[in-house]
C-alpha positions in Angstrom: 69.7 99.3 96.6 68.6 102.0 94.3 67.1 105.0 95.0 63.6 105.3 96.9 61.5 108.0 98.1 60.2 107.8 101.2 57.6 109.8 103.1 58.5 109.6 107.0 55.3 110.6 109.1 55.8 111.1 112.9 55.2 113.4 115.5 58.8 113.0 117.8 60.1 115.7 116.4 63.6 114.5 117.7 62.9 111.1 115.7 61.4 112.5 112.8 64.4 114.6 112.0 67.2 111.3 112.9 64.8 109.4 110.4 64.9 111.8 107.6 68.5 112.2 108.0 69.7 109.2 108.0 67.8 107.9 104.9 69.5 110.9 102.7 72.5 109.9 104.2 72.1 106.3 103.2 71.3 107.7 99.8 67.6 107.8 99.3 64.6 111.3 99.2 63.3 111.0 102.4 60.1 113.9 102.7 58.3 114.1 106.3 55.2 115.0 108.3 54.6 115.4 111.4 51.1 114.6 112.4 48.4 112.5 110.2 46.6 115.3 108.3 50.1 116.3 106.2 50.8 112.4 106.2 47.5 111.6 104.6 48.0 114.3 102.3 51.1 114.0 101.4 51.2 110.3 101.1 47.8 109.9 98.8 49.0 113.0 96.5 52.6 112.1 96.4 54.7 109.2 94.6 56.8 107.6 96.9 58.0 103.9 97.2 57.6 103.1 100.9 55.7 105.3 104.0 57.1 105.1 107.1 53.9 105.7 109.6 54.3 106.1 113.2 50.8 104.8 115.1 50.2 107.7 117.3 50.1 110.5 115.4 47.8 113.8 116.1 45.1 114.5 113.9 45.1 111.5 112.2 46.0 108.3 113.9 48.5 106.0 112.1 46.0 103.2 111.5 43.3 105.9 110.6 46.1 107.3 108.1 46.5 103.8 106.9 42.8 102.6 106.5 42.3 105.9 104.9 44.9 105.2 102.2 44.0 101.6 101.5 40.4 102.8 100.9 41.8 105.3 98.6 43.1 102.8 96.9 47.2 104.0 97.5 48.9 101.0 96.9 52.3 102.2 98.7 53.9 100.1 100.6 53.6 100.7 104.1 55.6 100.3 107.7 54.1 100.9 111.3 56.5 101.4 113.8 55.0 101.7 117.0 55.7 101.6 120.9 53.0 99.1 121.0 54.7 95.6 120.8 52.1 93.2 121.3 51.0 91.0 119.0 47.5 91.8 119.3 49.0 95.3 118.2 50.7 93.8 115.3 48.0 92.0 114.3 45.9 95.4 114.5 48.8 97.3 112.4 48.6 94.5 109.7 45.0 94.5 109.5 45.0 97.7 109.1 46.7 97.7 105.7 50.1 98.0 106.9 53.0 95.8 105.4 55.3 95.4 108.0 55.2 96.3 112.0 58.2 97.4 113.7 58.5 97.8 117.4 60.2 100.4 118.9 63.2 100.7 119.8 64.7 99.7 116.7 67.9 100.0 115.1 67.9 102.3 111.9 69.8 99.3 109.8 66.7 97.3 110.3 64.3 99.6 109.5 66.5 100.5 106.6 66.5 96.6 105.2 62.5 96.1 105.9 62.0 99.5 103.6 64.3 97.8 101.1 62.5 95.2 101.0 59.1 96.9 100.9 60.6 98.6 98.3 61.4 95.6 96.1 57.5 94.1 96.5 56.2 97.3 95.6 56.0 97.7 91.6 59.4 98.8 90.8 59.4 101.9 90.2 62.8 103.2 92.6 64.6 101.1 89.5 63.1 102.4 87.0 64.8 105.2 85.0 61.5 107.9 85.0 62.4 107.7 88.8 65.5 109.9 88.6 63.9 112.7 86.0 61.1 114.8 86.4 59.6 116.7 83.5 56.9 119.6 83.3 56.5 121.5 80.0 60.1 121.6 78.8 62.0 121.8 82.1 63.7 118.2 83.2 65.6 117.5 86.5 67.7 115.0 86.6 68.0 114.0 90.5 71.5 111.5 89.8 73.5 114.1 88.1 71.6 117.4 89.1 71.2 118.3 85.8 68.4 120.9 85.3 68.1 121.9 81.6 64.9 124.1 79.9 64.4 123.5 76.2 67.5 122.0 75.9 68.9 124.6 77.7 71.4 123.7 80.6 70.6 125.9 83.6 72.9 126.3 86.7 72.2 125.8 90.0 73.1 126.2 93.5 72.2 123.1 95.7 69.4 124.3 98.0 67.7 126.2 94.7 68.2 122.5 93.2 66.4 121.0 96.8 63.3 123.6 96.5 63.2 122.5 92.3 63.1 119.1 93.2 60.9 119.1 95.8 58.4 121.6 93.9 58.8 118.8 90.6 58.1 115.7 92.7 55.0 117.8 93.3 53.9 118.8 90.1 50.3 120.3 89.8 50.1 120.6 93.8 50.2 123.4 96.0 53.2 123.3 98.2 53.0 125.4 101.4 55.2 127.0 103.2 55.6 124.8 105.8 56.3 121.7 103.6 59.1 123.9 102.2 60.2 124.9 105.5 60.3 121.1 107.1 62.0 119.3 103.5 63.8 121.8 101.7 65.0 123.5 105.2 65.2 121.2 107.8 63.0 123.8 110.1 60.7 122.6 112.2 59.3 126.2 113.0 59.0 129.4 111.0 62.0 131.3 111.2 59.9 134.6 110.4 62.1 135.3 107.2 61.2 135.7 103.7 63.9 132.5 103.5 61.9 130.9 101.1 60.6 134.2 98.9 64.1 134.7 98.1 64.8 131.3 97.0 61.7 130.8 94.7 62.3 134.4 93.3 66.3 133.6 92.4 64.6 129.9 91.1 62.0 131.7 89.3 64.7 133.8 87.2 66.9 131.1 86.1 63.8 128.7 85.2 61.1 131.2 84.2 63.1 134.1 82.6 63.9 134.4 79.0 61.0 131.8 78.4 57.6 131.6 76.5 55.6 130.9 79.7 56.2 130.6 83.4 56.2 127.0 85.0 56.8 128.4 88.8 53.3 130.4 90.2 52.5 131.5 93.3 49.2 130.5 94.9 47.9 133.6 97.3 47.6 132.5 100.7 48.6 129.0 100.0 51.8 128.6 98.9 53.4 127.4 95.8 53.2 125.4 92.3 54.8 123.9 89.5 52.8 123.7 86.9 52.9 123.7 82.6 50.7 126.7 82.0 50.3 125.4 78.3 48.2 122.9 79.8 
């Protein structure tokens, strides 16, 4: 199966974190929220292939979360997994404008073949090759061969500065707080109370930025982050 991103919403922080992990592992961007606010945000801004959306979320309820996206028009494939096993509750989840239903417990190589599938309804674009670059101005990240390069320019990178790149390119023209940084870049579930993630953007923002015509890396007071193309 080729490479999909996934967006994994759910409040077990204990499941949320198993989830994420084992779809990198299996190969795949896996990004996560953990209540129905972030989800909704995330998932209707982002571009992922499939959402994985737990039912009972805080904020937001997964079928809220769901309706809400459908009448939004986001077209992404979507499976429930939920405690509720009924069909009744099935039927609800379907209805809904969920694709699949899956009851927990589950085993992670089923949910990993029903997101394949998903996957392969949706319109193709995990195969497609604009699915492993991202491009903003003149800076393109290649997420197969972690290739970054600037005007042609091959820029060298250590791993996590190529996670935070990635992750701010996959969200190009957003703001990206620090807790999205914290929970997909990090793996934190709470704020360690460092400047962690200052350092990182500042050491990113000197290989991408520096020696350039204009920056692509901006800091939004109070907010958070963004990658933008300030020519635009």
């Amino acid at each position: 199966m080729s490479l999909m991103r996934i967006l994994v919403i759910e409040d077990d922080r204990e499941a949320l974190a198993y989830l994420v992990k084992a779809f990198r592992e299996s190969g795949h961007v896996a990004d996560q929220a953990a209540d129905g606010l972030d989800g909704y945000a995330l998932a209707r801004d982002g571009d992922y292939d499939v959402l994985v959306v737990d039912r009972m979320l805080p904020k937001l309820d997964g079928l809220s979360l769901v309706r809400s996206l459908r009448e939004q028009k986001v077209e992404t494939p979507i499976l429930i997994l939920s405690a509720l096993s009924q069909v009744d509750d099935r039927v609800k989840g379907l209805r809904a404008g969920g694709d699949d239903y899956l009851p927990k417990p589950y085993a992670f190589s089923e949910l990993l073949a029903r997101v394949e599938v998903l996957a392969r309804r949706g319109n193709g674009k995990a195969s497609s090759a604009e699915a492993t670059t991202y491009r903003v101005g003149d800076l393109e990240v290649d997420r197969l061969s972690h290739r970054v390069t600037r005007g042609g320019q091959e820029i060298p990178i250590q791993p996590r500065e190529f996670r935070l790149l990635e992750y701010l390119m996959r969200h190009a023209g957003q703001v990206v707080t620090r807790t999205m940084l914290l929970e997909n870049v990090w793996d934190y579930h709470f704020d360690p109370q460092t400047n962690v993630i200052d350092v990182h953007v500042s050491r990113l923002r000197s290989k991408i930025d520096k020696g350039f015509d204009r920056p692509l890396i901006h800091t939004v007071r109070g907010a958070g982050y963004m990658i933008r193309d300030g020519a635009r």
